[in-house]
N, C-alpha and C positions, 0 to 999 in steps of 0.2 A: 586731582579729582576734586572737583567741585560738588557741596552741598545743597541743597534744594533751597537751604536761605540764602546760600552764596550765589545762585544763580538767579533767585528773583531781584538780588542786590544789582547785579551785574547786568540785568535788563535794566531795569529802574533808572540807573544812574543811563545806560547808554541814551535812555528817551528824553532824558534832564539832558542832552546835548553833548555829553562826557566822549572824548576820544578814546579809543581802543586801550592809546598806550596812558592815557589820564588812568582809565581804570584799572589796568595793571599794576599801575605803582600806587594807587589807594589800595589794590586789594592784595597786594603782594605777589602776585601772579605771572603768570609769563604771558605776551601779547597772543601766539599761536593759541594758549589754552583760551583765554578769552575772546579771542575771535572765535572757534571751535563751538562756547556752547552758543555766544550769540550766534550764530546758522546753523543752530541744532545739529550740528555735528558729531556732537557727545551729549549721554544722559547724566543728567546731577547722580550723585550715589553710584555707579558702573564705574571701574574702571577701568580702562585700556588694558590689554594683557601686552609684557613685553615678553614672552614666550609662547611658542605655538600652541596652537589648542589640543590637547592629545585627542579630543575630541572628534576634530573636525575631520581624518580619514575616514571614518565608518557612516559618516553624515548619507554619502551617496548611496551606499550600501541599506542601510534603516530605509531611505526615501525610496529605493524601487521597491523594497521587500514590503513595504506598507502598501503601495501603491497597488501590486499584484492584491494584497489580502489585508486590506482596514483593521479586520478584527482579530489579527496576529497579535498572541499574549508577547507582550513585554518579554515575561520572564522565556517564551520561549525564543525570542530572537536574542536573548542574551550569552542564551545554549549556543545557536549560532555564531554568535562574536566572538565568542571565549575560545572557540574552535577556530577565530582570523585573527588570534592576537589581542584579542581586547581583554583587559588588564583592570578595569575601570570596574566600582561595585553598581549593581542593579539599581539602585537608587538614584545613582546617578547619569543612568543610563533614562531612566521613567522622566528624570527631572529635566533632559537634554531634549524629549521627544516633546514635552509640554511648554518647555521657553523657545524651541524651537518650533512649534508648532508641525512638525513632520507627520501625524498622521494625519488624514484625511477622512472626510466626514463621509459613512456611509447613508446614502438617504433613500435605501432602500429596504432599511431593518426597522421596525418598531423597536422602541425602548421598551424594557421590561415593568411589568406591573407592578407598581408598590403596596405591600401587605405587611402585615405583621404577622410574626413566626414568633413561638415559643422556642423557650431553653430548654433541652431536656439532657436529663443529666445520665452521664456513661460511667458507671465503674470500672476500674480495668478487671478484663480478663471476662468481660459480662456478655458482653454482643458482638456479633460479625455481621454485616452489614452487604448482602449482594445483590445484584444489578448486572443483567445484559445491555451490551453497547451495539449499536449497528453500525456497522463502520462502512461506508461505500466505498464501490471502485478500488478493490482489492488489486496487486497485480496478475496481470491477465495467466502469468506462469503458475499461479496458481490453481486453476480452474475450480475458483469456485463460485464463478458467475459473477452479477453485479453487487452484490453486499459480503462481508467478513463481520464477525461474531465474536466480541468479545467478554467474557465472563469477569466480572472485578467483583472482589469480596477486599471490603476494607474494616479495621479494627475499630469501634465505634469510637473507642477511650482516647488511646495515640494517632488514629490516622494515617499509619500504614494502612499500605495496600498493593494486591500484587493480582495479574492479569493473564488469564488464559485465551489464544484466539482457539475457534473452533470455526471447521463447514457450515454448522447447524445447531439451533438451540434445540434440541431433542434431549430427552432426560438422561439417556447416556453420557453424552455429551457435557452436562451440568455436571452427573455426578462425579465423570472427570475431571471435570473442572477445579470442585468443591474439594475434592481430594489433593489435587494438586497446589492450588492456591494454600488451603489452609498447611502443607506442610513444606511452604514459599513462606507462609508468615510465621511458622514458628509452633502452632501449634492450634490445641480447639476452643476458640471460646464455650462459657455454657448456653447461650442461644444464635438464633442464627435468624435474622430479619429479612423478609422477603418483599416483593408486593405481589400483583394478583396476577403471578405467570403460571400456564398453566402447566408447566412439569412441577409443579410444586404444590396448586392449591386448586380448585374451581373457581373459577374467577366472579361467577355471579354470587355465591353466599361466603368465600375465603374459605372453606373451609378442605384442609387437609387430605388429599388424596393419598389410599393407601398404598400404591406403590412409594411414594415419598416414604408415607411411614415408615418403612422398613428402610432405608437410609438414614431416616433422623436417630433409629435407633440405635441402628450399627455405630455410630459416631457417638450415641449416648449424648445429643443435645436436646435443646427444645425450639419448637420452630415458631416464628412469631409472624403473622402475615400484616402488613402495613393495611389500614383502614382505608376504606373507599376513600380516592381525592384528597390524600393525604399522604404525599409523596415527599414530604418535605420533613418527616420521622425515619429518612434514612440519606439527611443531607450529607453522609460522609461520604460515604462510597458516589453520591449524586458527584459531589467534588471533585471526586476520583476521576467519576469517569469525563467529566469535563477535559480535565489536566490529562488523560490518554488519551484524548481525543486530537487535543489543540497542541500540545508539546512532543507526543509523540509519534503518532499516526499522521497528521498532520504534514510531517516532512519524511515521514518513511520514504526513500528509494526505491522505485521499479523495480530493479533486479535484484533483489533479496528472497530468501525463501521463504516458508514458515517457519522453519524452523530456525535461519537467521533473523525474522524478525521478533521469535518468540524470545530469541537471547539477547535483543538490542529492546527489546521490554523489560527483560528480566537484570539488566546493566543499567536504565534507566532508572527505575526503582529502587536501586540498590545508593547509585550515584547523585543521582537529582531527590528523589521524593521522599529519602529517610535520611539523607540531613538536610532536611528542610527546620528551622528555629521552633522551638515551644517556650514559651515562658510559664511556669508552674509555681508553687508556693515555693518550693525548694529553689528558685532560680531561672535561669536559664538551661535549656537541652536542647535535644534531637528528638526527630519522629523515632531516628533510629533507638535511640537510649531511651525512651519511653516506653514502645514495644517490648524490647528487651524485660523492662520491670514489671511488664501484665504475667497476672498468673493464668496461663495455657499448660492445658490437658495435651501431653503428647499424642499425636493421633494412631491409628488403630492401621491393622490391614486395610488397603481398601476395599470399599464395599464391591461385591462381584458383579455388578453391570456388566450386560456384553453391549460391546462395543462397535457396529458395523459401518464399514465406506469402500463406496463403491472406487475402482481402481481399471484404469486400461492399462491390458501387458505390451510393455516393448517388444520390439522385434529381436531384442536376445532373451525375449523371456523372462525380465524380472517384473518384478511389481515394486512400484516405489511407495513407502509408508515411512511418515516420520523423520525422512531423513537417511534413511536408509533403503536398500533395492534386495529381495527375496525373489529367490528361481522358481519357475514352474515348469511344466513340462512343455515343451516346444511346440506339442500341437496347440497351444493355448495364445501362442502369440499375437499381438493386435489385440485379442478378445478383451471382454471384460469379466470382471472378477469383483468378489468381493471379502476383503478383509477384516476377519471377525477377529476380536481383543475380548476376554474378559480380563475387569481389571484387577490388577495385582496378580496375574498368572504371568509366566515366563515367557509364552507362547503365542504365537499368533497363527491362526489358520488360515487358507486363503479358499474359499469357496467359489465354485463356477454358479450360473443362472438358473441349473437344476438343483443347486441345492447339494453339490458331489465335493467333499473337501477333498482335494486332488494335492495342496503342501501344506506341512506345518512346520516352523522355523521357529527357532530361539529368537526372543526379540530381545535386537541391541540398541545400546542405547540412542535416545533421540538424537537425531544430525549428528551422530557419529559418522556417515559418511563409508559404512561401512557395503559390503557387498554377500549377502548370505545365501551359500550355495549349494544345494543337492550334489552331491557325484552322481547319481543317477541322472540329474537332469543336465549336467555338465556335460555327459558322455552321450544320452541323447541327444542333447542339439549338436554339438559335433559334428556327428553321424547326418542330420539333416541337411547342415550347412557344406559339407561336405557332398555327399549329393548330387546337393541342388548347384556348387558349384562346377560338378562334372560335368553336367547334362547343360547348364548355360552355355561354356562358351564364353571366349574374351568377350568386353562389350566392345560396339563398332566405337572408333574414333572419329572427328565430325570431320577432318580432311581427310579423310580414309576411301581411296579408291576403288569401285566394287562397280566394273562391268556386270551389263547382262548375262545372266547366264545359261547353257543348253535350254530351260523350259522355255526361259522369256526368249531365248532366240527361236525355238519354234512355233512359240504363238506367234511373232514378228510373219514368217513365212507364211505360216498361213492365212492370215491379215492382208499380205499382199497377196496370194494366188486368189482371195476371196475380191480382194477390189479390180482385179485384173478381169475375171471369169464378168463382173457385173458389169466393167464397161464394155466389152467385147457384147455383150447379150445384147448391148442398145444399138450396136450398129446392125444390129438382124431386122430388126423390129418394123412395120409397116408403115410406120408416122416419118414423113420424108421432112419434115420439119424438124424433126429428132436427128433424125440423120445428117442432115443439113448443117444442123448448130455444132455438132459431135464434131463432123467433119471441119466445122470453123475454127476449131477451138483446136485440131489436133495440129492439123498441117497449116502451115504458117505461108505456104506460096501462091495462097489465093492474095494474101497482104502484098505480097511482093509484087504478082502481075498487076494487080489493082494500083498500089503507088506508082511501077512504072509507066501504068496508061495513063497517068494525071504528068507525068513528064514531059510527054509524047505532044500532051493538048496544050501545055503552056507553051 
């Protein structure tokens, strides 16, 4: 390998007239290497690798996955690699995409604004920091239309953070959220930072709705609503929600449920985003070993929110909630229904359109996959299916042979004594023109004397 003075040496002298192999033996060098840089073959300072590049399998792989989506985080296609064998640290992964220049320039996104932000300083165990995400183009198995909902509440101090999907951001729904997340992270902070959503505040003067109230209470915190246009006093969870958005949502699979994707959230968090590195006075840590050292209020029952979602019953009768399928009664099948939760009770009810709670079930636990059954309503539908399979009858087979039968043979009959009776009537009839044609059409030996008189004249 030749140096950047070595090779302006090695021009220099080739343009003074100097032979290839002259300069070799002035510079001590082999002839191949010096012919190489003179025709820019090789770069001064780079040197030839005499082993393969561990690099260069994944090269094809990074180049469509950019290609599909420009503005794919690094660190989440790293996720991806480290699942095809890639062995290699992130860094070196950022550094392979910039000397290789692999990703491609979007020139259809604006560049981000540049401003100045403040530091504002987090104690631990001080603030919880939440945010709704809109997540689009849910899958379709899920029926919840064209958007999915998700709730992130992050630690302001450490930065954890842990994420609830939901149908709908209705205050129910928050409060579940809120309950779940915070006993996901460990416990209560003493405030809880909001901006100007409205299950939580009035969004034109920020100020405090009393339905809220009485949950701030229940949890014994204090609620803080982010100032107009100033959305940048709860840049953690903003971060948060970036990184579920782009690393995990991002590449979610079609055919998962909610409640496999709420556990490939809640595996995510646990695996990627709380050992993510902190550097602190003490050293080096983790999000996770940080969290860990905030001082969090164990949390409380939860607060009693009822809970409502609308549900259609299968044709054996259950209702699917959660991950799991509850029986109704048989006449309710197809129908829709809807299932009420207050939360922290045991129980779930399932209510018809009038307003008639018709089941109420032990609720088990989520995506347990389990099946919870009436015997009353087990032995009702029986009885229906049952039934309804006596009075069917085998279904037909599509080669299955099935002559007319006695009725279609009698309509047949009298089909024809009806067309019989109507041509007979035409030869009564006065019109000798009628008669005439009737008569041409029937008897075929006007044809025949007719052809043999054209015999006769040839």
């Amino acid at each position: 390998m030749l140096t950047w003075e070595d090779d302006v040496e090695v021009h220099a002298l080739r343009k003074r007239g100097w032979t290839i192999s002259a300069i070799a033996r002035h510079t001590g060098r082999d002839r191949k290497t010096i012919r190489a840089y003179l025709n820019n073959e090789r770069t001064p300072g780079v040197r030839t690798r005499t082993e393969p590049d561990p690099f260069e399998p994944f090269v094809d792989y990074i180049t469509c996955r950019l290609r599909e989506d420009p503005h794919l985080w690094a660190r989440t296609l790293c996720d991806e690699l480290e699942d095809l064998g890639y062995r290699m640290s992130y860094q070196t992964l950022t550094r392979q995409i910039r000397d290789r220049e692999l990703r491609p320039v979007c020139e259809h996104c604006a560049t981000a604004t540049d401003r100045a932000n403040a530091v504002i300083e987090h104690p631990p165990g001080e603030e919880t920091q939440w945010d709704w995400v809109d997540l689009p183009n849910p899958p379709a198995s899920w029926g919840w239309g064209s958007m999915a909902h998700l709730l992130v509440g992050s630690l302001a101090h450490s930065g954890r953070w842990r994420g609830v999907l939901a149908p709908a951001m209705t205050q129910p729904h928050l409060v579940d959220g809120l309950d779940r997340i915070c006993r996901g992270l460990g416990g209560l902070t003493r405030s809880w930072r909001f901006d100007r959503m409205a299950t939580v505040c009035h969004p034109d003067s920020g100020r405090m709705t009393a339905s809220f109230a009485g949950v701030a209470k229940h949890y014994g915190v204090t609620v803080t609503i982010c100032p107009a246009r100033a959305g940048n006093r709860k840049g953690v969870v903003e971060k948060a929600n970036h990184t579920a958005a782009q690393r995990w949502w991002r590449t979610l699979p079609d055919d998962v449920t909610v409640e496999q994707a709420q556990a490939r959230l809640d595996e995510f968090c646990r695996v990627r985003s709380d050992t993510r590195p902190r550097r602190t006075a003490d050293g080096r840590t983790t999000v996770g070993a940080l969290a860990a050292a905030e001082a969090l209020s164990p949390p409380t029952v939860p607060y009693p929110a009822i809970l409502t979602e609308s549900r259609v019953v299968s044709r054996q009768a259950l209702v699917s909630y959660r991950g799991n399928r509850y029986s109704v009664p048989p006449e309710l099948a197809s129908a829709q229904v809807t299932v009420t939760r207050v939360l922290g009770a045991e129980v779930i009810d399932i209510v018809t359109g009038s307003q008639i709670t018709i089941a109420r079930h032990r609720l088990a636990p989520d995506g347990a996959g389990v099946m919870v059954r009436d015997h009353g309503h087990v032995h009702a539908l029986e009885q229906v299916a049952m039934a309804a399979a006596g009075t069917g009858g085998r279904p037909h087979r599509r080669k299955e042979r099935i002559p007319p039968g006695p009725e279609a043979v009698e309509a047949a009959h009298a089909l024809r004594r009806r067309t019989t009776e109507a041509a007979a009537s035409s030869f009564d009839g006065s019109d000798s023109v009628s008669a005439t044609s009737a008569s041409t059409v029937i008897d075929l030996s006007t044809y025949e004397r007719a052809a043999r008189g054209r015999n006769t004249l040839a």
